[in-house]
RODO-118190 format. One record per residue (C-alpha): residue in three letters; chain; x, y, z. Coordinates in pm, 1 decimal, padded with zeros to 6 digits. Example, Ala and Ser with C-alpha at 12.3 -4.5 7.8 and 13.67 -1.06 7.14 Angstrom:
<nodes>
NODE_r_c_xx_yy_zz
NODE_ala_A_01230.0_-00450.0_00780.0
NODE_ser_A_01367.0_-00106.0_00714.0
</nodes>
This chain:
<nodes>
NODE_r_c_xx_yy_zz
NODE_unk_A_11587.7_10193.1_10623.8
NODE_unk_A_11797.1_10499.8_10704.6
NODE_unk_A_11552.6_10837.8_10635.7
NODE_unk_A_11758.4_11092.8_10775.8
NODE_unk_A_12080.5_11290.5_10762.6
NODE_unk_A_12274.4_11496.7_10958.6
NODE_unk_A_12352.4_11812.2_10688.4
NODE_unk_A_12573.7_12146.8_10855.6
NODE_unk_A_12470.8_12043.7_11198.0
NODE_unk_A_12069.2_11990.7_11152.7
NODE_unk_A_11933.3_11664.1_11183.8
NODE_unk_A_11714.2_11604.4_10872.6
NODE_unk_A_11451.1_11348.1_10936.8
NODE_unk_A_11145.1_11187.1_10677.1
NODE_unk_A_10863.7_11039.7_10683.4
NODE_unk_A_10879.4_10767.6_10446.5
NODE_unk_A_11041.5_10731.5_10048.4
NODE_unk_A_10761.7_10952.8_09931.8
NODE_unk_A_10886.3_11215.2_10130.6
NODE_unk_A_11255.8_11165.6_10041.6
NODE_unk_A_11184.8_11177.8_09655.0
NODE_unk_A_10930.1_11479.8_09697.6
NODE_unk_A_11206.1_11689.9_09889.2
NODE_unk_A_11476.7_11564.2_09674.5
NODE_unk_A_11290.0_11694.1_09340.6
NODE_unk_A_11401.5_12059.7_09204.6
NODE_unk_A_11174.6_12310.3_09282.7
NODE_unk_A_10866.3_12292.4_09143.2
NODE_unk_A_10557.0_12511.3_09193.2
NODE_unk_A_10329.2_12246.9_09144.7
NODE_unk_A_10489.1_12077.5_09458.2
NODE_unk_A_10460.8_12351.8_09681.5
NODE_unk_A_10117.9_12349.6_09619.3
NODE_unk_A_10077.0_12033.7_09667.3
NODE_unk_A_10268.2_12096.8_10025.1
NODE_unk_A_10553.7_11824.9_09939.1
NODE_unk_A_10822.2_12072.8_09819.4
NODE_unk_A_11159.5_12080.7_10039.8
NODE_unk_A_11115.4_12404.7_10261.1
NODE_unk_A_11498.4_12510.6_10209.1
NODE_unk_A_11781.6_12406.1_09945.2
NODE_unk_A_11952.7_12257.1_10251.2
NODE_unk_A_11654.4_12009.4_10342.6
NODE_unk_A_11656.6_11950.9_09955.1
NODE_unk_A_12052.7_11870.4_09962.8
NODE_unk_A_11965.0_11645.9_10245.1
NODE_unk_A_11681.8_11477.5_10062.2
NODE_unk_A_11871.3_11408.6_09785.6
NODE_unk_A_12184.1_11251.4_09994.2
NODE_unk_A_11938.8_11043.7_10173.8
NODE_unk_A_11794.1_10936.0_09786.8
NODE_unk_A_12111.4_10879.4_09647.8
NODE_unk_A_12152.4_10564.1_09977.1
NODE_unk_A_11877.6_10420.8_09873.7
NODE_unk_A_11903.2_10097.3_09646.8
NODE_unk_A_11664.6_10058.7_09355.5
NODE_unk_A_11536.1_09748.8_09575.4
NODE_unk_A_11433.8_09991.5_09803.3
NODE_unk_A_11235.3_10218.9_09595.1
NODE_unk_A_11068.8_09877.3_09363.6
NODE_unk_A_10972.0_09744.8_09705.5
NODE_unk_A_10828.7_10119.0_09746.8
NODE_unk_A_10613.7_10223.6_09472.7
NODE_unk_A_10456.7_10598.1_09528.0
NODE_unk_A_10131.1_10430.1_09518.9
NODE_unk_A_10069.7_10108.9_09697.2
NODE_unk_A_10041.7_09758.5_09440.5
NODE_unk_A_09672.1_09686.7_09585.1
NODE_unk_A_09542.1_10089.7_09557.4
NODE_unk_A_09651.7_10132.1_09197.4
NODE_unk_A_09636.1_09939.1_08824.2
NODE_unk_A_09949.5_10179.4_08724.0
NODE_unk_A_10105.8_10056.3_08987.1
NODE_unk_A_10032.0_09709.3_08879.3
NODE_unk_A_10124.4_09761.0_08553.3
NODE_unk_A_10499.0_09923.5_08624.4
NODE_unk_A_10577.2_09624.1_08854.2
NODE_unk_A_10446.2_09294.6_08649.3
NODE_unk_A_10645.7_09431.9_08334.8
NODE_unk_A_10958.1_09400.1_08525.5
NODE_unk_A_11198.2_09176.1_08366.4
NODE_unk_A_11271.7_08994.6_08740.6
NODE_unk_A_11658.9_08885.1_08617.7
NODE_unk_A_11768.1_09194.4_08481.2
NODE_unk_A_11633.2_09374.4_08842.5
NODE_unk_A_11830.9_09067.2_09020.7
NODE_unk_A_12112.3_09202.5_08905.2
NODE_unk_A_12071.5_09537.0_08979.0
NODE_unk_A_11919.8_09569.5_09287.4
NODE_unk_A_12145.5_09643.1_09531.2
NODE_unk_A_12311.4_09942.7_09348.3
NODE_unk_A_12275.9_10274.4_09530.3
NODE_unk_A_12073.7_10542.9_09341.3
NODE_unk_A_12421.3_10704.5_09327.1
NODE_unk_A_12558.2_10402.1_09185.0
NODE_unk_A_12319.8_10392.2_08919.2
NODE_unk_A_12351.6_10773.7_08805.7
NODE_unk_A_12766.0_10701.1_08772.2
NODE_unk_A_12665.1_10394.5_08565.7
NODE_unk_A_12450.6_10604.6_08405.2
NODE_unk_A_12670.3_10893.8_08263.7
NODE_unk_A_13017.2_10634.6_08255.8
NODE_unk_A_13175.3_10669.7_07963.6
NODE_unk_A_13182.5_10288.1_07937.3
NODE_unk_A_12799.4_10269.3_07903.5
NODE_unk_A_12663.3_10274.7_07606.9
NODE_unk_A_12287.0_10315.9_07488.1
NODE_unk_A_12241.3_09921.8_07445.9
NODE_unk_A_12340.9_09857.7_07800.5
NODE_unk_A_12061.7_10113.8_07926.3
NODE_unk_A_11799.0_09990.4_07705.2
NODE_unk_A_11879.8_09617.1_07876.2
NODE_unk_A_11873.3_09724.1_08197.5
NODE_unk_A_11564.1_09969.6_08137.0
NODE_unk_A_11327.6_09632.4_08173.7
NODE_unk_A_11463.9_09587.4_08499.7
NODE_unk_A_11319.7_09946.0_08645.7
NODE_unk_A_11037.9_10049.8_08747.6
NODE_unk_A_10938.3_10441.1_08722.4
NODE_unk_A_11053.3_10564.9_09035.7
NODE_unk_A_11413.9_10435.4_09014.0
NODE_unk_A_11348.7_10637.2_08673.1
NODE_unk_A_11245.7_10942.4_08894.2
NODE_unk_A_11494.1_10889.1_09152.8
NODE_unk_A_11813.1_10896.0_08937.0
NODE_unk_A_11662.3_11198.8_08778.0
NODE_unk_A_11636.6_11386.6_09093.8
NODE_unk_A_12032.4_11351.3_09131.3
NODE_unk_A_12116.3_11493.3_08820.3
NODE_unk_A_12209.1_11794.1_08666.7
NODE_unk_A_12082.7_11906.7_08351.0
NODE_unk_A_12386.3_11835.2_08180.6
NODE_unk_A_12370.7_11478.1_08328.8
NODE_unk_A_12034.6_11440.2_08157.4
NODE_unk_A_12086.0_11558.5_07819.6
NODE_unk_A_12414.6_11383.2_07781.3
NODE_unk_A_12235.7_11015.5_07954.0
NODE_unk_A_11936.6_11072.9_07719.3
NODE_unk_A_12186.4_11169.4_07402.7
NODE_unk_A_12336.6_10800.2_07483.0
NODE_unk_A_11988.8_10645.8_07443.0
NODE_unk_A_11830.1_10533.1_07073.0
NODE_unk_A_11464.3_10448.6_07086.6
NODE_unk_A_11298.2_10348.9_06729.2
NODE_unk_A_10952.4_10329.5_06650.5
NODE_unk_A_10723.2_10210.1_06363.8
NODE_unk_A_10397.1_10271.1_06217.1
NODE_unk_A_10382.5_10389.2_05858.8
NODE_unk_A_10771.0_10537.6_05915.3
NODE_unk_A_11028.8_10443.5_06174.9
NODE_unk_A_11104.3_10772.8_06429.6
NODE_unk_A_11398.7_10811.0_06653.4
NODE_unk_A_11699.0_10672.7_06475.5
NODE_unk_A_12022.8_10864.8_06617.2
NODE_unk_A_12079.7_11194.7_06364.4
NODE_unk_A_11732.8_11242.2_06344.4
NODE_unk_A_11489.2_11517.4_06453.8
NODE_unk_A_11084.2_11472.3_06387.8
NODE_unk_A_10767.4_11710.8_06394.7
NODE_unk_A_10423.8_11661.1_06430.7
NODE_unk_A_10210.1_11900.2_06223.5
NODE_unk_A_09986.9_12041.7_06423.4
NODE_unk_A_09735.7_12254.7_06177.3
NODE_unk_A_09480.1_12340.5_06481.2
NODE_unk_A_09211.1_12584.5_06376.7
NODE_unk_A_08983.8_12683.0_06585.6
NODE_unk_A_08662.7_12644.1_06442.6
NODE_unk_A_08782.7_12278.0_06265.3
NODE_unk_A_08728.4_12465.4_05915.1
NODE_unk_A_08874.2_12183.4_05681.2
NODE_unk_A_08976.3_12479.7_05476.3
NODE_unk_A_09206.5_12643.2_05670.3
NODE_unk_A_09351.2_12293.6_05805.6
NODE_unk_A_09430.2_12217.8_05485.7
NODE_unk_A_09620.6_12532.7_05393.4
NODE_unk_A_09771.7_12503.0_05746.9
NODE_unk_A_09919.7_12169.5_05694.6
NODE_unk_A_10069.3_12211.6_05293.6
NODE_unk_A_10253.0_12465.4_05459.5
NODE_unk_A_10384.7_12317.1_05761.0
NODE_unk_A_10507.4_12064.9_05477.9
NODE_unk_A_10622.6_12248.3_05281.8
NODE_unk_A_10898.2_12384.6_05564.7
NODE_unk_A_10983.3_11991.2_05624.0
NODE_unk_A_10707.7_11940.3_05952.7
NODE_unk_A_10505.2_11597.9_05975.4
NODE_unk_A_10726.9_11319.4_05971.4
NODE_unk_A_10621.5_11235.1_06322.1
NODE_unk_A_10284.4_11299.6_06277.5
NODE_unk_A_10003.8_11515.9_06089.5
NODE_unk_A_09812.1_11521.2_06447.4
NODE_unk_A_09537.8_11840.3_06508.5
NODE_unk_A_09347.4_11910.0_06821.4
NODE_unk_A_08998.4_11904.0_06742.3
NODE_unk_A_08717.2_12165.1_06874.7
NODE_unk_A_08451.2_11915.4_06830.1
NODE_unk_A_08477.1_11623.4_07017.5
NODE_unk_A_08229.4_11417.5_06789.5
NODE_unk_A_08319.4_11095.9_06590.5
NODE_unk_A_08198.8_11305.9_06265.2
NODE_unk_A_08363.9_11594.2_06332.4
NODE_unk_A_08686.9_11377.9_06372.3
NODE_unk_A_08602.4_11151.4_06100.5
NODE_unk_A_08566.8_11444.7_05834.6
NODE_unk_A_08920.5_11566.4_05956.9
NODE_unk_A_09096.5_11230.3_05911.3
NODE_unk_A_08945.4_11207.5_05556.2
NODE_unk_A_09100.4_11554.5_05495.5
NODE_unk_A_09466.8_11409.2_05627.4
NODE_unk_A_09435.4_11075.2_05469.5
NODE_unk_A_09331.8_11233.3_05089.2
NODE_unk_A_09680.2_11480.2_05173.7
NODE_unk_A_09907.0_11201.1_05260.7
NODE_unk_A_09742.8_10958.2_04948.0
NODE_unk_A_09730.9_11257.0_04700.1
NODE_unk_A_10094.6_11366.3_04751.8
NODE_unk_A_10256.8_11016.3_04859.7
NODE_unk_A_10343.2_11131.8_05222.1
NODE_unk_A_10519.6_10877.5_05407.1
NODE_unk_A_10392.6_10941.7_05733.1
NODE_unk_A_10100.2_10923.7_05986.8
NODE_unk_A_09756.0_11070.1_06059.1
NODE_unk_A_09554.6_11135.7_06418.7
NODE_unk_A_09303.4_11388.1_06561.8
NODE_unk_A_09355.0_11408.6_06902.5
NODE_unk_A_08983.0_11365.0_07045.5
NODE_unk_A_08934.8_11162.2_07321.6
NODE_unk_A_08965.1_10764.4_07279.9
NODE_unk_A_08656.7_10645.8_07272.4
NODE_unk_A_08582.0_10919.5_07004.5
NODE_unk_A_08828.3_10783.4_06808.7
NODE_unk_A_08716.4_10490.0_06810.2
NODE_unk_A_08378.7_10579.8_06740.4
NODE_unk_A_08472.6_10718.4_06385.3
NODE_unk_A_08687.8_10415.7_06310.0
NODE_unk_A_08388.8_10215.4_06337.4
NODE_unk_A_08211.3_10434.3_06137.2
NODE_unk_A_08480.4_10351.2_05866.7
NODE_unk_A_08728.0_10689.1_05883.8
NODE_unk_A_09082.4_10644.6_05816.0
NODE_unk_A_09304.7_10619.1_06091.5
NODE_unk_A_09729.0_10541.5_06175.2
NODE_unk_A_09689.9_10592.8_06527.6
NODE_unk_A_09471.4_10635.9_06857.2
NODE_unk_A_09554.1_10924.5_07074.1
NODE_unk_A_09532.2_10955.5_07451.5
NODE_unk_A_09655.6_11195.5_07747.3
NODE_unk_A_09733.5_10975.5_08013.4
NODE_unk_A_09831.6_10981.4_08389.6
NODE_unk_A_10018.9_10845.6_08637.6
NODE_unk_A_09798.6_10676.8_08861.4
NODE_unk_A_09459.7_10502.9_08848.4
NODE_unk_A_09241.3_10806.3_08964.0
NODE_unk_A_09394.4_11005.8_08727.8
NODE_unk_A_09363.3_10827.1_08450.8
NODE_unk_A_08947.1_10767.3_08562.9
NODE_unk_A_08951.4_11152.8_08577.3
NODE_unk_A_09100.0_11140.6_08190.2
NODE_unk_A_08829.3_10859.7_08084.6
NODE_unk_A_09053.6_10542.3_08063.3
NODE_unk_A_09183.3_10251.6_08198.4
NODE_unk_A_09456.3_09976.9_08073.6
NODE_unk_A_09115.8_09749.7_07904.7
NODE_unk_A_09033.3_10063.3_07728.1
NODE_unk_A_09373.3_10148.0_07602.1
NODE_unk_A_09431.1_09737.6_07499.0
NODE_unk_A_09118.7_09782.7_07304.7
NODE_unk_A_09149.3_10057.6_07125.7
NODE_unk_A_09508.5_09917.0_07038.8
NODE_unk_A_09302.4_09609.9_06912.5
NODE_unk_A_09095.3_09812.6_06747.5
NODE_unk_A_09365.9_10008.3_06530.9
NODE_unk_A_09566.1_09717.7_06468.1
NODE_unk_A_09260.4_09554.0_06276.2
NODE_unk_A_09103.2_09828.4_06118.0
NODE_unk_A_09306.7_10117.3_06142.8
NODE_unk_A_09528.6_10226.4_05789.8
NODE_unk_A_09872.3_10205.6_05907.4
NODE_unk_A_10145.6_09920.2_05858.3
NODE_unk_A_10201.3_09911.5_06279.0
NODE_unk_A_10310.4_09758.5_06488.1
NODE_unk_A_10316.4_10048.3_06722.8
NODE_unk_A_10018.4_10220.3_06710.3
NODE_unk_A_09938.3_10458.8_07003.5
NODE_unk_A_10003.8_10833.9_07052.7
NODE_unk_A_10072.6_10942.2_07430.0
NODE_unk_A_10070.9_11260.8_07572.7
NODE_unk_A_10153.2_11375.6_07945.1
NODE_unk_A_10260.2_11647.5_08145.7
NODE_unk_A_10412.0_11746.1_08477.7
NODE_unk_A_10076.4_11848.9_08711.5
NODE_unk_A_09813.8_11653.5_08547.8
NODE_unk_A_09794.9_11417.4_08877.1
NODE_unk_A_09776.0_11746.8_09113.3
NODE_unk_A_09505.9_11914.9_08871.3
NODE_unk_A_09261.6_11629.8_08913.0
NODE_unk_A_09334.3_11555.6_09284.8
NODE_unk_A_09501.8_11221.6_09188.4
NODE_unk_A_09806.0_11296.2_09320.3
NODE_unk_A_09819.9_11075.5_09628.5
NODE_unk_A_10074.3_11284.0_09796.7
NODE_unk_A_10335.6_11233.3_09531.1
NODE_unk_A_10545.0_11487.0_09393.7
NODE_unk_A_10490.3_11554.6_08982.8
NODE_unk_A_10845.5_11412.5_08876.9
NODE_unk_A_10791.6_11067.7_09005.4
NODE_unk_A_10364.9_11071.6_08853.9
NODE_unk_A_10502.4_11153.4_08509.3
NODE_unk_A_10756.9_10891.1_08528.3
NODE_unk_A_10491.5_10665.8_08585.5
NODE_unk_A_10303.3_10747.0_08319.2
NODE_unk_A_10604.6_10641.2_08110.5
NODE_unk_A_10557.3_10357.8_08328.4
NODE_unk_A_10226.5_10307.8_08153.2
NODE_unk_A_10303.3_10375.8_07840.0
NODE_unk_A_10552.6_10147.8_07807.1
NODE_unk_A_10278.0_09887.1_07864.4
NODE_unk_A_10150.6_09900.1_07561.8
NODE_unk_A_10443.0_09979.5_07285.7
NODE_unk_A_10330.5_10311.1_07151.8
NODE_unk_A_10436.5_10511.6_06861.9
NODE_unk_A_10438.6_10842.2_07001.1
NODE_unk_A_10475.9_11001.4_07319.9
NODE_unk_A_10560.9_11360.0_07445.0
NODE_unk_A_10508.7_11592.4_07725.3
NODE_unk_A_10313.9_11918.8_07686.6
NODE_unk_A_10564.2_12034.4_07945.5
NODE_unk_A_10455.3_12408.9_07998.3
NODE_unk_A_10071.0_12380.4_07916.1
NODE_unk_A_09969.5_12334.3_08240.7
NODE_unk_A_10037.6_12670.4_08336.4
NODE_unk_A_10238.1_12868.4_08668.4
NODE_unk_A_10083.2_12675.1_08905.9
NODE_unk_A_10307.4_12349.6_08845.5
NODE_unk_A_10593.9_12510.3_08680.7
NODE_unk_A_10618.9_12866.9_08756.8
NODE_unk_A_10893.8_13013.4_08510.7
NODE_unk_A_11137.6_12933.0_08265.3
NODE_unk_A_11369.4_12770.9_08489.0
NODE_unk_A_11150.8_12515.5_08610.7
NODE_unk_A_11008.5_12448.6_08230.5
NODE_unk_A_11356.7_12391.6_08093.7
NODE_unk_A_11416.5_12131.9_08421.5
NODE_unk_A_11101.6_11969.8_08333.0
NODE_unk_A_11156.7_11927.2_08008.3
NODE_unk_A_11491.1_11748.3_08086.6
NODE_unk_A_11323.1_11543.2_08313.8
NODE_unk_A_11067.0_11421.7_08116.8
NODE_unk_A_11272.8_11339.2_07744.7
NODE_unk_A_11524.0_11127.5_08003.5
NODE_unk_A_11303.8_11003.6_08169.9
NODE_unk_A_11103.7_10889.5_07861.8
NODE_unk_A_11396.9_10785.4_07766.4
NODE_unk_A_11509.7_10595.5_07986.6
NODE_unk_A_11176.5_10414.4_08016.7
NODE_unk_A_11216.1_10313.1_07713.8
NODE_unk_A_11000.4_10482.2_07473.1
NODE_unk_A_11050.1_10732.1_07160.7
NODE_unk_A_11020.8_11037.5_07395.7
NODE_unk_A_10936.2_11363.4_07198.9
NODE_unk_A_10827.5_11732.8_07395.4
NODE_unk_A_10605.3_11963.9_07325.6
NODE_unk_A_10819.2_12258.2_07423.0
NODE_unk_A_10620.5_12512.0_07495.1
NODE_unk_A_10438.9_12798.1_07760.2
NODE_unk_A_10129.1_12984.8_07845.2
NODE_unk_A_10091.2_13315.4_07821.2
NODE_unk_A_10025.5_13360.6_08190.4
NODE_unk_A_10400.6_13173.9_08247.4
NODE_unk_A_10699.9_13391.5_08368.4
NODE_unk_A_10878.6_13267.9_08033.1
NODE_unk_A_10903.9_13348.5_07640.9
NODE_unk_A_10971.9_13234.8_07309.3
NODE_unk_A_11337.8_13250.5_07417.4
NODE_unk_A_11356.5_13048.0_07704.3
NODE_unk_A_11152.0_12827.0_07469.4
NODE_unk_A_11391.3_12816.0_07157.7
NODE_unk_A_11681.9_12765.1_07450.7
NODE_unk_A_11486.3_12452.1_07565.6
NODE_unk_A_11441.5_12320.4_07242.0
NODE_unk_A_11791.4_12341.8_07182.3
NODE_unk_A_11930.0_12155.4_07441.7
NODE_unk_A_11652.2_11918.9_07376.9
NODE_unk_A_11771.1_11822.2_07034.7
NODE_unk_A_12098.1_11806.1_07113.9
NODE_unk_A_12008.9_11539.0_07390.8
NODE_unk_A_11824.1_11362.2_07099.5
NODE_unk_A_11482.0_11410.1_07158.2
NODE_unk_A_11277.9_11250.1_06919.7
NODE_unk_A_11027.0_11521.5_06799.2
NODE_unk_A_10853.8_11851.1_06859.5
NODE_unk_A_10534.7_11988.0_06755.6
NODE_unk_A_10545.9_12232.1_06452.7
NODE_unk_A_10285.8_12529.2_06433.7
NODE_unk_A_10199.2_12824.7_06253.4
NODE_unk_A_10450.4_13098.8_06378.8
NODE_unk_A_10479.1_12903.8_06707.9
NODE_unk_A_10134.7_13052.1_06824.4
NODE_unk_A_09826.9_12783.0_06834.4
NODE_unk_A_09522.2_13015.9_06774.5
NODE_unk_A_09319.6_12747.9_06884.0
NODE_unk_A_09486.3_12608.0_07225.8
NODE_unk_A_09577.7_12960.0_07333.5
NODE_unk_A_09933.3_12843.4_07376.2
NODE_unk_A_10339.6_12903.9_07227.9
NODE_unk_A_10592.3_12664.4_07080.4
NODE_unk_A_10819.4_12596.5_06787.6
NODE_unk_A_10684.3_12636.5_06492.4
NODE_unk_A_10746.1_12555.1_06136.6
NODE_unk_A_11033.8_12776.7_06129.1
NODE_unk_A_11156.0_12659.0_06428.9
NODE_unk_A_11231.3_12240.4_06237.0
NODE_unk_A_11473.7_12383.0_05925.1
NODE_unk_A_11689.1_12575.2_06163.3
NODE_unk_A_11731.3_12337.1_06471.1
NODE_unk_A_11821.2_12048.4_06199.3
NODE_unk_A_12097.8_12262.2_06034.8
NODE_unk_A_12196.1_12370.1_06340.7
NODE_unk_A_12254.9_12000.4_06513.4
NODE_unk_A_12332.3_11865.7_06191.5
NODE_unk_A_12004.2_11643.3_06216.4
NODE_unk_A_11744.1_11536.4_05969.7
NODE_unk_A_11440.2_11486.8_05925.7
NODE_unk_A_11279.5_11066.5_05967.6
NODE_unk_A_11468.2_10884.9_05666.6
NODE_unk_A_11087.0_10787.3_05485.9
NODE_unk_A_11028.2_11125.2_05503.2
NODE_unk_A_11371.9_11304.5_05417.9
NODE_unk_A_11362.7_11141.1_05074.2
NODE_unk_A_11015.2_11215.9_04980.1
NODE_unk_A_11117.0_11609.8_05073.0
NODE_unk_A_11423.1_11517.1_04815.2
NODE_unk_A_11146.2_11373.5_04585.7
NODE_unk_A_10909.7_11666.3_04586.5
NODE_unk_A_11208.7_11930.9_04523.8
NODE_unk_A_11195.8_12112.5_04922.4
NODE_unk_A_11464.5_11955.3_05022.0
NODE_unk_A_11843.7_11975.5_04864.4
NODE_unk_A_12169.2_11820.3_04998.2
NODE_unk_A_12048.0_11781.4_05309.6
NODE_unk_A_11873.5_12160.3_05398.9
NODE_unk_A_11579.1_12335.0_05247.9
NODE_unk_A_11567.1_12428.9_04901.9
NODE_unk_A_11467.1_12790.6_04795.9
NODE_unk_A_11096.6_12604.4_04724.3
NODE_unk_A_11033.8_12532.3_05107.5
NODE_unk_A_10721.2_12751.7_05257.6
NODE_unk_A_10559.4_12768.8_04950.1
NODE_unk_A_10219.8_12573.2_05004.5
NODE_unk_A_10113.6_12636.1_04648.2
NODE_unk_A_10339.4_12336.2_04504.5
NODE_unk_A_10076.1_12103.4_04682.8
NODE_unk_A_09775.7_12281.6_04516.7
NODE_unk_A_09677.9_12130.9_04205.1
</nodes>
């Protein structure tokens, strides 16, 4: 296998396919910690050319963590569909980004040859595109989901309510969540981040969202985002629950750090599916994020892009619901400004995508980030208009309790009119129903939480 390229008269030699994808990859802070980044844009160039020679046969047969080391690993390469990857093989990684963005393929031909991939052909085309290329590949690509509603048809944009409070005061939840629907926010998911990580704490929160969705006929779905086994905990214990939540990773030792493992994840999936509240059959919420490897030293010399396409990898295992990236909670230390959020971002909804599940993003920063609301909103934009499937909605953007910026409430309304997007169909027509939603916008009644207060 050719590693090396001659690039303006310098000889540009790697080590192995790790190294080529790592110094192929935009820059990323999280890499040059990590000590994997390119040094120059010219060894990057050259890293990229030497990529873009490679044949997905040679990056299968070279998976960023070896078979016997790692159950991800395991897991991306038995659910290959071995025809479909016959067939596709020998293409070039350049090959495949032309087929890619061609204007003869269509969505249905990616989502066949998706089962054919594993993640780090997924990372690898991603490395040689622009962000053009991915916004208008993912725009081509229509994944659905189901559990009480159906998310990601093509026209439509979801939100999960995300009422976070920070001392899990059932009080203000409640206000906080008749008002994010009441500006058109939950048709993803009414999901909150708990303080307390106890199965009562949890359980007295999913009563709460359950008695909202019965009371007012909400077609949607209901999760606090506690760890798994929490979760499960209270559904034993007889609380409601549409889906089990879990932030995942993209190798075994991360996801040990994170409290999991693929039995785990099948039985909570079990678990739901018997006693849980929701119709199904997908039944799993997903969250990820560029850096989570690095943070827990489960890296294994890999650079971020390719570790969260293999947690898509993953996640695709086991049909889920939901999934999104927090892409800018990590913090400066894996993606330093606004630049490299807005790349990441793109990355990750194509590359969810293309893995073939209902991608959504959490577009978003910390304070401590060399970005703002603006570089935000700008994200979010080119994120709908590449048909992501959902954002989180919060108060004002600002979650009091996480410490952290996003779109908020606000934020749903005007990037639907804008795009000319709606809302999940279930969803859309019980807005109709309750009067806060007319001919296809808001209706003068939207943002007043009162009409839920009886």
């Amino acid at each position: 296998m050719r590693l090396k390229t001659k690039l303006f008269g310098t000889l540009y030699a790697f080590n192995d396919v790790n190294d080529v994808m790592a110094k192929a990859n935009e820059e990323k802070s999280g890499d040059q910690l990590a000590g994997v980044a390119a040094t120059s844009v010219t060894e990057m160039i050259a890293a990229k050319e030497v990529l873009s020679n490679l044949t997905l046969g040679d990056l299968r047969n070279n998976p960023a963590v070896p078979y016997e080391e790692d159950e991800v690993t395991r897991i991306i390469q038995d659910q290959v569909n071995e025809r479909i990857y016959d067939t596709i093989k020998n293409w070039t990684m350049a090959e495949f980004r032309e087929w890619l963005l061609s204007n003869d393929t269509g969505g249905s031909d990616i989502r066949r040859i998706s089962r054919g991939l594993t993640s780090e052909m997924v990372a690898g085309v991603a490395k040689l595109m622009s962000n053009l290329d991915l916004v208008y590949a993912a725009k081509k690509i229509e994944v659905t989901a189901h559990c009480n509603t159906t998310i990601g048809e093509k026209g439509t944009l979801g939100f999960r309510l995300q009422p976070n409070h920070t001392t899990d005061d059932l009080d203000g939840i409640r206000i906080s969540t008749f008002e994010g629907l009441s500006y058109g926010v939950g048709d993803a998911v009414i999901g909150l981040n708990p303080v307390n990580d106890t199965a009562d704490s949890v359980s007295a929160i999913l009563r709460l969202f359950q008695d909202i969705k019965e009371t007012h006929d909400i077609p949607t779905q209901i999760c606090v985002l506690a760890h798994m086994t929490t979760q499960m905990e209270a559904i034993r214990k007889g609380a409601p629950a549409d889906l089990i939540f879990q932030s995942i990773a993209g190798s075994e030792k991360g996801n040990t750090a994170f409290g999991l493992d693929a039995k785990l994840v099948a039985e909570a999936r079990d678990l739901v599916l018997k006693e849980g509240t929701s119709i199904g059959p997908n039944v799993l919420y997903f969250e990820t994020g560029q850096g989570s490897e690095l943070s827990s030293e489960a890296h294994h010399g890999v650079d971020q892009v390719t570790m969260e396409a293999r947690c898509y990898g993953f996640a695709k295992h086991f049909s889920p619901f939901l999934v999104n990236t927090v892409v800018g909670f990590i913090g400066p230390e894996y993606l330093y400004d606004s630049k490299q959020v807005i790349r990441a971002g793109l990355e990750d909804h194509f590359m969810g995508k293309l893995s073939g599940l209902p991608m959504g993003v959490d577009a978003c920063y910390t304070n401590h980030m060399k970005a703002d609301q603006n570089d935000i909103e700008n994200l979010a934009v080119l994120l709908a208009a590449a048909g992501c499937t959902y954002f989180m909605g919060i108060p004002q953007g600002d979650d009091i309790m996480l410490n952290y910026q996003c779109t908020g409430y606000h934020d749903a309304s005007t990037l639907r009119e804008t795009l000319n997007l709606n809302p999940a169909r279930e969803f859309a027509a019980w807005l109709e129903k309750t009067g806060l939603r007319e001919n296809g916008r808001l209706s003068s009644r939207a943002g007043d939480a009162s009409i839920f207060i009886k």
